[in-house]
N, C-alpha and C positions, 0 to 999 in steps of 0.2 A: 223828831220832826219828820218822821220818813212817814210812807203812807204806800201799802202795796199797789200794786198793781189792779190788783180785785178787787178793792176799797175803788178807787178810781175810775176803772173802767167799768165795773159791776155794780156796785154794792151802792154808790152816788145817783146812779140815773134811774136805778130803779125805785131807790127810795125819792128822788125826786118825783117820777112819774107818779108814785104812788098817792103821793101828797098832794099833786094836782087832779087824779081819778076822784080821791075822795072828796075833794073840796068842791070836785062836781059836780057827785052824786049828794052832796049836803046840800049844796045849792041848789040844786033839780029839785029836789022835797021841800025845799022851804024852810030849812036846819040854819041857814050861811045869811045874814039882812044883804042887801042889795040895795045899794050902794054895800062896801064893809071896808071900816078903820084902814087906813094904811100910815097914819100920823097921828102922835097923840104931844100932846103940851108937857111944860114941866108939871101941870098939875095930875100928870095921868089920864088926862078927861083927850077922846079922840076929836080933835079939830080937822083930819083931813081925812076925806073918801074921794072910791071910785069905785067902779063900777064892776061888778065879780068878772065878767068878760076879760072888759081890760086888765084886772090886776092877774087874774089868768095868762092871759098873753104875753104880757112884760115876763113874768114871772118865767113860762115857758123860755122865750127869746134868751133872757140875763141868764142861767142856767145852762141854757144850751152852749152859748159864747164861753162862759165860764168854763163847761166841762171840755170843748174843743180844744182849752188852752193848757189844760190840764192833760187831755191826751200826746197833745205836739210836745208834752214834757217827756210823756213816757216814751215816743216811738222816734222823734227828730233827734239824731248827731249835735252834741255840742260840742265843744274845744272846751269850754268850763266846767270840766267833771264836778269841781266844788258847787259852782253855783246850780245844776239841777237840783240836788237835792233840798236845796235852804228855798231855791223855786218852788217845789213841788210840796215840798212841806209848809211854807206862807199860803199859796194858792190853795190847797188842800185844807188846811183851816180856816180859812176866809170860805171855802164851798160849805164847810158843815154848819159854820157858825151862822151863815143869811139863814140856810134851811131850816135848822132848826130854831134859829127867829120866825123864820114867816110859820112854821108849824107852831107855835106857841102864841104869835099874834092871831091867829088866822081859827085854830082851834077853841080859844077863849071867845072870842066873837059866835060859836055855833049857840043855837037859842037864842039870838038877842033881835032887839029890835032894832030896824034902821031907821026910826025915826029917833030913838034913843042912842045916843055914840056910846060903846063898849069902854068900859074903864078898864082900859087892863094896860093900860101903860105900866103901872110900876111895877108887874109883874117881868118885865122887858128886862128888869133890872138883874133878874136871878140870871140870864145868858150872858149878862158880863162875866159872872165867877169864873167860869173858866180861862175865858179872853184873860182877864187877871193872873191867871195864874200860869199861864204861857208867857208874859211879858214879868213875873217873877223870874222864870226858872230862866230864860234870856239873859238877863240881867245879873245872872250868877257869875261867882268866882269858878271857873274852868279849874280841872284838877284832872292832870294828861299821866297816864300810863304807855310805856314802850316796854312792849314786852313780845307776843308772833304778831300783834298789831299797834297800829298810834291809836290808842282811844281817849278820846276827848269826852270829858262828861259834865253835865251842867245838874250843880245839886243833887248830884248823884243819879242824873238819870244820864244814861249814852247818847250822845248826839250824833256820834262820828267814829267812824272805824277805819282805817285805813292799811293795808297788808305791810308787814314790818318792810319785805321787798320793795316797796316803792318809796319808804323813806331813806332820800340819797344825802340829806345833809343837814345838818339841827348847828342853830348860829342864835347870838345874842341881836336885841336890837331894841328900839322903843316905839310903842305903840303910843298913837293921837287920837284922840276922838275926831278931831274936825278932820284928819288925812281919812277917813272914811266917814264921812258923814256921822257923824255920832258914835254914842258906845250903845253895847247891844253885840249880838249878831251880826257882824256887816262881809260886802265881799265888795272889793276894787283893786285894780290893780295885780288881777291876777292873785290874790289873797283871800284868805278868808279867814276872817280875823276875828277874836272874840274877847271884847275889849269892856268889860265891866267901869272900868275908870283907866285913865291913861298913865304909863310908864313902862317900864322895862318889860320885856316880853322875851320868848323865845318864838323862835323861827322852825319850820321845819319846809325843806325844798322836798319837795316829791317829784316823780323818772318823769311825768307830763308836764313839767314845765309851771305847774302851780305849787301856791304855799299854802300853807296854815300859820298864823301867829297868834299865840294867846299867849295872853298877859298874869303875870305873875311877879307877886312878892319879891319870890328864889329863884328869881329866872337864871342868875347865873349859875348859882349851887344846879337846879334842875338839867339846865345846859350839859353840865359834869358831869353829871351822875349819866345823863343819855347818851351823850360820847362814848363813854367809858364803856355801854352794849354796843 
């Protein structure tokens, strides 16, 4: 879930910009209908328009908010070392997933008529695969190595790395879905916890005063075995 820096500050606003250049210059030719689709039914058929200006401008505006909030990630002091990154990495796939919606609603729409609505709703359907597949790997069983770092990985990909030095203290305990808002991903309480289903869990205190708790099977054997480094 992490997302550089150059992704963010570079690589987002350009390719935003880009998106709205071109959709201008489609539109100035006569490429883009006017009115064009911004809503379609469950049947796929587009029942809502406006007007290429307007969804220009929105467009612009939401984007821009969006990316400001993304920069005050990168450059603003937090006290919650844990939660930037679970921030910046949700906000950061919520930026790519609109954009590359509206570049696939918006692109499908070129050639068509605005007296005839663009069917291209169920194509809408293929940018969920990913979304899906972000809310699998979430959803995983966590499997934590200590060794010169705490690496936490979800279905075998790395979510979290932490320097062996700042892990001061690993304890048993039980992990709730509802004591954090559900299972998933969550952070409260100064935790940041990754809780597939609820029970037994290990702990790990880190030197800034936050934890990590994921949940495990063997949390007590696990426990033992990370002591014992």
């Amino acid at each position: 879930m992490r997302f550089s820096r150059v992704v963010v500050l570079i690589v987002y606003p350009i390719a935003t910009l880009a998106f709205i250049f071109i959709t201008l210059v489609l539109g100035s030719r006569g490429q883009l209908p006017d009115p064009v689709a911004v809503h379609w039914g469950v049947s796929g058929q587009a029942d809502g328009f406006m007007s290429l200006a307007s969804y220009l401008w929105i467009i612009g505006i939401g984007f821009g908010l969006l990316w400001a909030g993304l920069l005050a990630l990168e450059l603003v002091p937090m006290r919650a070392r844990l939660l930037r990154p679970l921030l910046k990495g949700f906000s950061g796939y919520l930026y790519g997933f609109i954009l590359a919606l509206l570049v696939l609603t918006t692109m499908l729409q070129v050639g068509g008529d605005a007296s005839q609505p663009s069917n291209v709703g169920l194509w809408i359907l293929l940018i969920f695969i990913p979304l899906g597949v972000l809310v699998w790997l979430i959803l995983g069983k966590p499997s934590v190595a200590l060794e010169d770092s705490l690496d936490i990985r979800l279905r075998g990909v790395r979510v979290i790395s932490i320097p062996e030095k700042d892990v001061v203290g690993v304890s048993l305990g039980d992990l709730k879905g509802r004591e954090f808002g559900g299972w998933g991903l969550r952070y409260a309480s100064r935790t940041l916890a990754f809780i597939p289903n609820s029970g037994p869990a290990v702990f790990f205190d880190l030197s800034w005063g936050e934890r990590i708790a994921v949940r495990m099977d063997d949390a007590a054997e696990m426990a033992k075995t990370l002591k014992r480094k």
